[in-house]
N, C-alpha and C positions, 0 to 999 in steps of 0.2 A: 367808814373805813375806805381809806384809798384802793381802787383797781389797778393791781398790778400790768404794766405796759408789755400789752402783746410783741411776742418779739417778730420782724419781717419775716415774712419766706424769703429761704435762699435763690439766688437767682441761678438761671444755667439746669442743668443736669444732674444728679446725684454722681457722689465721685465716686462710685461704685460699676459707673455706665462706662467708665475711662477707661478702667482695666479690663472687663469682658470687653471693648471692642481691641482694645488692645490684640490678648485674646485668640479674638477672631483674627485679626488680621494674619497673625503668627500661625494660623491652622491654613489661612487660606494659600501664603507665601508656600508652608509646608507641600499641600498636595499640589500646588503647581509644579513645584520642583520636582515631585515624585511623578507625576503626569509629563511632564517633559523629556525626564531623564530613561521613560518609559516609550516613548515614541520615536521611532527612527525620522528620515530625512525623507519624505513621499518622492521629493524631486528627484535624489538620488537613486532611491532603488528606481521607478521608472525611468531613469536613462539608464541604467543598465540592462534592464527589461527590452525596453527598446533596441537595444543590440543586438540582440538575439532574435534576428527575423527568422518567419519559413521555417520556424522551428516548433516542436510540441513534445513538452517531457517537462517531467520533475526534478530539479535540482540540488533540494536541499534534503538531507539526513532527519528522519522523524518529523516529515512535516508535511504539508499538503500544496505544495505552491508547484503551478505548471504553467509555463511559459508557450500562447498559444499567437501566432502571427505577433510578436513582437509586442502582448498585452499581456500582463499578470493577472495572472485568476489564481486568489488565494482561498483555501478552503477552511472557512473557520478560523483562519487566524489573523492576528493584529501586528503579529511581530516574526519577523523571519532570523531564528538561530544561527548563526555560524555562516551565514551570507559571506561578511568578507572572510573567511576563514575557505568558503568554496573557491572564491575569485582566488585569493594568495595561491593555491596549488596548482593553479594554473598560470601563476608569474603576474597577476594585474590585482595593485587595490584601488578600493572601489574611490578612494579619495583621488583618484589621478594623479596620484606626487609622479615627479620625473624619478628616474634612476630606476623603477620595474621593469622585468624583461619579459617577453614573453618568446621564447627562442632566439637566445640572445639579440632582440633587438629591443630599445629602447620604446616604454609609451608612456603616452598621457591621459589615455580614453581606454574604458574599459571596453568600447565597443571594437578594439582592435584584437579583442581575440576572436579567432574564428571558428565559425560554427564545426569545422572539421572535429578540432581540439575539444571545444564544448563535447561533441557526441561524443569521443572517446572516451572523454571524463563521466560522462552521465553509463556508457556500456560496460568500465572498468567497475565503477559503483554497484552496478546492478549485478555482476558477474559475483561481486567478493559478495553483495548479500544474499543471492542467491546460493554458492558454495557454503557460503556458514549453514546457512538452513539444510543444504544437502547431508553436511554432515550430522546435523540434528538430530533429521530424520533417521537417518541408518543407524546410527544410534538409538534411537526408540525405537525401532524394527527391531533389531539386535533384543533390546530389554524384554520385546515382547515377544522373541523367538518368531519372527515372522520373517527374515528377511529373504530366507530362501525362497518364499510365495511371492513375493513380489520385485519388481526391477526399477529402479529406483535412478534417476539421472537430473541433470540441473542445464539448462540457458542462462543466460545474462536476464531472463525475465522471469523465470520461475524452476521450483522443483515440479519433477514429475513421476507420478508414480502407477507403473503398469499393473495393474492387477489381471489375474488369468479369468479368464471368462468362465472356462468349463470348472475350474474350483466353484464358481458363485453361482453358477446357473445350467441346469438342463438344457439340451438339445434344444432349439425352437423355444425357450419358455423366458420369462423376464423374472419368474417370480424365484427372490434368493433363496437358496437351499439351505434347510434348515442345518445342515453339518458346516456352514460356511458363515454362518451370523457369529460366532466367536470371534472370527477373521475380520472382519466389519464389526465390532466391535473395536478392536485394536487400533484398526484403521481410523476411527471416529476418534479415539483418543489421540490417535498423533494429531488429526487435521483440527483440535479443538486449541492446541495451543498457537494455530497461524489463524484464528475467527475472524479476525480484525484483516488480514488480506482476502485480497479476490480468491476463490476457489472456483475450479472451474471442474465437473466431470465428463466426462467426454463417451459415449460408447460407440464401438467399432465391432465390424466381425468382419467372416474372412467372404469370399466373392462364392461360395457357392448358394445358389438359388434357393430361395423357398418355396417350397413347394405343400401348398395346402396348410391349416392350422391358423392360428390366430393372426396373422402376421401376412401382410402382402407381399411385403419385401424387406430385405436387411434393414434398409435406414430406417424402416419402423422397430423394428424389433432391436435397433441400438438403441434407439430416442427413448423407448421403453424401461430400458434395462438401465439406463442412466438416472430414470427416474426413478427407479426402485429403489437402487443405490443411493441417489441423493433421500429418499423418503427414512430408508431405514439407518442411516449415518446420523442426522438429524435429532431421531427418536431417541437415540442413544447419548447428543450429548448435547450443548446449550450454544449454537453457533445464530451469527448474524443474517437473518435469510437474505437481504438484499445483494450479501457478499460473494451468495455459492450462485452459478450458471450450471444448466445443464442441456446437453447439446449431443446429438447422432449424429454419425457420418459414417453409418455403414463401412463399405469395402472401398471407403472411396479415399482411406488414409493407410495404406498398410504400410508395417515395418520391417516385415517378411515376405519372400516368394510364400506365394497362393499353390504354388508348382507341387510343394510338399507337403506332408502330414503335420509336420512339426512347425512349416510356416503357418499353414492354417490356425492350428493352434495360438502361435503367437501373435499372431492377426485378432482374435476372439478375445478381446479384451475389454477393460474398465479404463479409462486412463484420468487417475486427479492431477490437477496442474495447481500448486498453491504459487500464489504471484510474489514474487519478492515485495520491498515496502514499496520500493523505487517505482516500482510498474503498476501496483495497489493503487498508489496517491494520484496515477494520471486519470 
């Protein structure tokens, strides 16, 4: 019986290799375009950067970028939000077209805006975020019937909140009064919804002397009294530690004449400073 004739191998590649590289190619075309259209222009933002000499602050809204001697140091991120949206309200896009003003005068370069202008735009910024948050607070003071304990005010860098000293602590003593941890409790909950800003507590008293007891002198027994504060605020709710400082300065910051009863008093105080985002991000 005859052997039926082996048929040849095909030559080349199976045509099945055509279309997965195909395929491929269509995936890789894909995430380049996603990766490009993902990336800003390095050269650009650095000449903008660059304009901005002699200068150190944050610029952008929810974000961590600070401009320090005319270099950007970005924190953590890749991409900067609403950049030329910063630059437009101040009269310059970052594309240099002709016809922007920036007090009605014509430019081409965004490096023609000046640093005066820039700061006012960076203190106006930090002013409105800080007032929002002032108003926050006195609002959750209000909720928690606290407001009357404490005094309550805003910078262009931070809210600030005075707490009474003789409420939270004894004569001569750092350790909080147990009729005052409800008060600090409250407190802990307002400062746990700004974690993610700087917190800073500060303790002060007024310029009379100590004499005798644990304590050599006032600015020990502020440095003290701030750390109790910061220890028992803490216990009470789930904050960033890297975030909070804590810092004495005695008699050597008062808000009050010493001359009186009642400035002493107001001298003898806690004071938190939570940072706006603007001042957080430097």
């Amino acid at each position: 019986m005859a052997k039926m004739k082996e048929k040849p191998p095909e030559e080349g590649s199976p045509a099945w290799m055509a279309t997965f590289s195909d395929l491929m190619n269509l995936l890789l075309c894909f995430f380049v375009l996603l990766f490009a259209s993902s990336t800003m222009d390095a050269g650009k933002i650095q000449k903008i950067a660059a304009s901005f000499n002699n200068m150190s602050f944050s610029i952008i809204n929810n974000g961590s970028l600070s401009l320090i001697n005319g270099e950007m140091m970005a924190g953590g991120i890749t991409q900067i939000p609403d950049l030329e949206a910063q630059l437009q309200t101040k009269g310059a896009n970052v594309e240099g077209e002709t016809g922007d003003f920036v007090d009605g005068a014509t430019i081409t370069d965004a490096s023609l805006i000046s640093d005066q202008e820039l700061q006012e735009e960076v203190d106006r910024r930090g002013e409105e975020q800080s007032e929002e948050m002032y108003e926050e607070v006195v609002s959750m003071a209000e909720s928690y019937n606290i407001e009357d304990e404490i005094a309550i005010d805003f910078t262009k860098q931070y809210v600030e909140l005075d707490l009474n000293g003789s409420i939270l602590f004894d004569s001569g003593s750092a350790e909080v009064r147990e009729d005052s941890k409800l008060f600090l409790q409250k407190i802990a909950k307002i400062l746990t919804k700004y974690k993610y800003n700087i917190i800073e507590i500060e303790g002060h008293t007024d310029n009379v002397p100590i004499s005798g007891g644990k304590y050599e002198n006032n600015r020990a027994l502020s440095v003290d009294r701030a750390r109790k504060v910061y220890e028992y605020v803490v216990e009470q709710e789930h904050f960033i530690d890297e975030n909070i400082k804590i810092a004495g300065y005695g008699e050597s910051r008062p808000i009050a004449s010493n001359a009186t009863p009642e400035g002493r008093q107001r001298n003898r105080r806690v004071s938190i400073k939570i940072y706006n985002e603007q001042n957080s991000n430097q």
